[in-house]
C-alpha positions in Angstrom: 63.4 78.0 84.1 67.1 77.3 82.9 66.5 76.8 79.2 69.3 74.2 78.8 68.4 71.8 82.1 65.0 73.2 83.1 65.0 74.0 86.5 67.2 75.4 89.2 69.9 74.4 91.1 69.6 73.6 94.8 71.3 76.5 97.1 73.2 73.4 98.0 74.4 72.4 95.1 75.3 75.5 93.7 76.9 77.0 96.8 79.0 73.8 96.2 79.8 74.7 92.5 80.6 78.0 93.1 83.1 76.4 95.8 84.6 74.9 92.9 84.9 77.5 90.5 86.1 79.7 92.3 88.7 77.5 93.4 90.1 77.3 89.5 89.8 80.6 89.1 91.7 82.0 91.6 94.1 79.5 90.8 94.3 80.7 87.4 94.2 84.6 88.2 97.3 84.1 90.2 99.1 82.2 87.7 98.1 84.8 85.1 99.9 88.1 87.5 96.3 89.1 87.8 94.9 91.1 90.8 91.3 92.7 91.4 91.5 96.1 93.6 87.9 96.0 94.9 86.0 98.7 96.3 82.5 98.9 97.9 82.0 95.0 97.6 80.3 95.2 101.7 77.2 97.1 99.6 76.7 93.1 97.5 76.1 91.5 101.0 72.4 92.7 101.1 69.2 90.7 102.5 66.8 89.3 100.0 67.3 89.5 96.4 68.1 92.0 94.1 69.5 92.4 90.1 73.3 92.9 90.3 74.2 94.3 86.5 78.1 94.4 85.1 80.1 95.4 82.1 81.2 93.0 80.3 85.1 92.6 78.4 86.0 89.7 78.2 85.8 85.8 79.7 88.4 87.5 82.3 85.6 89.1 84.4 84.6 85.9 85.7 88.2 86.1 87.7 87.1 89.3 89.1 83.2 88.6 89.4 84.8 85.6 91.4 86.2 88.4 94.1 82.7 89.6 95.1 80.4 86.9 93.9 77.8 86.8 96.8 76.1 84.2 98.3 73.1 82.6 96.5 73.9 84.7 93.2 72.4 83.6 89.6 74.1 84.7 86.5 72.6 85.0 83.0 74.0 84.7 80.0 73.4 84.1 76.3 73.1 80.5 75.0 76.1 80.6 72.6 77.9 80.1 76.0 77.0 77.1 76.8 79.1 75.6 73.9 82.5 77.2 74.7 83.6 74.1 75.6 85.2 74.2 79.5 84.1 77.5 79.9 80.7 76.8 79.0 80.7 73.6 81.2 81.9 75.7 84.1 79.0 78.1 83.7 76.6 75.0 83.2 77.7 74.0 86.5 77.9 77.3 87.9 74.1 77.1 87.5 73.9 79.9 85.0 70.5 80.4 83.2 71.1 80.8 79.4 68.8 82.8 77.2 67.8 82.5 73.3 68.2 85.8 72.4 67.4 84.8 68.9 63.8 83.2 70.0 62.3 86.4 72.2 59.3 85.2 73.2 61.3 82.3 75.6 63.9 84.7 76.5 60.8 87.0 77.9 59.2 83.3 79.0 62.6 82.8 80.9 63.1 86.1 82.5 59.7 85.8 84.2 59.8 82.4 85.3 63.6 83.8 86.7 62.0 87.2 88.5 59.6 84.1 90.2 62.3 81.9 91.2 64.2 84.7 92.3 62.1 86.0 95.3 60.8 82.6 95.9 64.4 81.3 96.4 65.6 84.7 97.7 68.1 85.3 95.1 70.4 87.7 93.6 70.6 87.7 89.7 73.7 88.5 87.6 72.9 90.1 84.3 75.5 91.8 81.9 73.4 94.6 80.4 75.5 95.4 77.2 74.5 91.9 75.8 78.0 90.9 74.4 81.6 91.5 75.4 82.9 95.1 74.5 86.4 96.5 74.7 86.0 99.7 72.6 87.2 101.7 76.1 83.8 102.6 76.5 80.0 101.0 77.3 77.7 100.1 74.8 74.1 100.5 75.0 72.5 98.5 77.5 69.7 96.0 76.9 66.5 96.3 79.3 66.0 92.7 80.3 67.3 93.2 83.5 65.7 96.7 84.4 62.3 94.7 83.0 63.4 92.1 85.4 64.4 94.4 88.3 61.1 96.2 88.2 58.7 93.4 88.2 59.9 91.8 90.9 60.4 95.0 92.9 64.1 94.7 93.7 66.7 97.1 93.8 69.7 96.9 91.3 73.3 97.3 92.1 75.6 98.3 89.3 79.3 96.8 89.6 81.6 98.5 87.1 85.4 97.0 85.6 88.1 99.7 84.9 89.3 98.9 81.0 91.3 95.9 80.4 93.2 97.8 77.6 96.1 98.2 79.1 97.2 94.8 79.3 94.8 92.9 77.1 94.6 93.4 73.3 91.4 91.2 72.3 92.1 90.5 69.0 95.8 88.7 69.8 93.8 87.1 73.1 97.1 88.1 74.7 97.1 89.9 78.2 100.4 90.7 80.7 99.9 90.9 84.1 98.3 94.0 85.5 95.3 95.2 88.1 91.9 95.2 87.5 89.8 98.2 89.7 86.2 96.7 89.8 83.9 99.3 92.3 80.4 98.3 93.7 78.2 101.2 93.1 75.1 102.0 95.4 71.8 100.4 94.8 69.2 101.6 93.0 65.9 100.9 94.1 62.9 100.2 92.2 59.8 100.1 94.7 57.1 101.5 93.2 58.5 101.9 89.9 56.5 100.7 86.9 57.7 99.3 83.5 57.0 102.8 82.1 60.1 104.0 84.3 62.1 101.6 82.4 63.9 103.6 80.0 64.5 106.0 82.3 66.2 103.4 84.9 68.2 102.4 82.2 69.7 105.8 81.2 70.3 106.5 85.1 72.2 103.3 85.6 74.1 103.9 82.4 75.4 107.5 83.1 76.8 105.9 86.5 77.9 103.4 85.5 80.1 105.0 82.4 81.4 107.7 85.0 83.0 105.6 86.9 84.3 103.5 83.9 85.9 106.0 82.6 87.4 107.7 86.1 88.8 104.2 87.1 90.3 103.7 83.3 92.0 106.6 82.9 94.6 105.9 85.8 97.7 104.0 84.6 97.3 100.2 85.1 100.1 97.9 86.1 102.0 95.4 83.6 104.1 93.0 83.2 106.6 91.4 81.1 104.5 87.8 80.3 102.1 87.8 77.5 99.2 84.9 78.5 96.5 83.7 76.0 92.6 84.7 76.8 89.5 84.4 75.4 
């Protein structure tokens, strides 16, 4: 299970937290001047579970993942997290599972145990494939824990993709402006009948979408404004 409490959350009590959350970070996107144009989200309200993979920027996707966050929705994350002080609190309580990617034989431990709990509890599982947060206008490898993940459990995966924060975030001053963020739900991918031998090729096919639409939703100009507001 969770490698920092050891089991999961209730529905209950995690419906309840993600109440919460999202509460403070809407509160915050709004007092930042941000706003999240979304497109496709119906195609996240599926039956039964299913991997939902993301890129990954900065701490500022959780405002948009809070948008479209479905019902009865996991995220993973690495353990490093879980000492950001309030923002790794917020994920504790968000019920996120952490992984030691530095001990791979309980990350692979963890991921099963999470591909169990995930169809017994009929969940959806939110994985950020490129491993660590990337703002070089472009995505990074991805890692192929959650196609591993996806396939074993025989559910589909749905790619969710965030047009470039470049244009009013510069992560090295941890200063943003105001501006709009384009985040598109792209269609599912299924994995029935697929074996862990199709891996690699699931991974390049979810890549190559997902990177096209990157780069058509970044190269559009993307609104600003005239207040600089610090970020992680």
């Amino acid at each position: 299970m969770q490698e920092a409490r050891g089991s999961l959350p209730s529905a209950r009590r995690s419906s309840t937290y993600h109440d919460i959350i999202r509460w403070f970070v809407q509160t915050f996107k709004y007092a930042f001047g941000l706003r999240f144009q979304v497109k496709g989200g119906q195609k996240l309200e599926v039956d039964g579970p299913c991997v939902i993979i993301s890129n990954h920027q900065s701490i500022l996707d959780m405002m948009g993942l809070m948008e479209i966050l479905p019902e009865r929705c996991v995220q993973v994350a690495k353990r490093e997290l879980l000492f950001l002080g309030p923002v790794g609190l917020i994920m504790y309580l968000g019920g996120v599972y952490f992984i030691n990617r530095q001990r791979s034989s309980t990350a692979v431990s963890l991921m099963a145990e999470l591909g169990e709990d995930m169809i017994r509890e009929n969940l959806k599982v939110w994985i950020y494939p490129e491993g660590t947060r990337n703002d070089n206008r472009d995505l990074l490898p991805f890692k192929k824990g959650a196609f591993y993940l996806a396939v074993q459990a025989q559910v589909p995966i749905i790619p969710v993709v965030y047009s470039s924060f470049s244009a009013f975030y510069d992560l090295q001053t941890k200063l943003f402006t105001s501006g709009t963020v384009q985040v598109q739900v792209l269609d599912a991918v299924p994995t029935r009948g697929l074996s862990v031998a199709d891996v690699p090729k699931l991974v390049d096919t979810c890549h190559q979408a997902m990177r096209a639409a990157f780069l058509q939703m970044s190269t559009g100009p993307q609104e600003n404004g005239p207040r600089a507001q610090p970020a992680q």
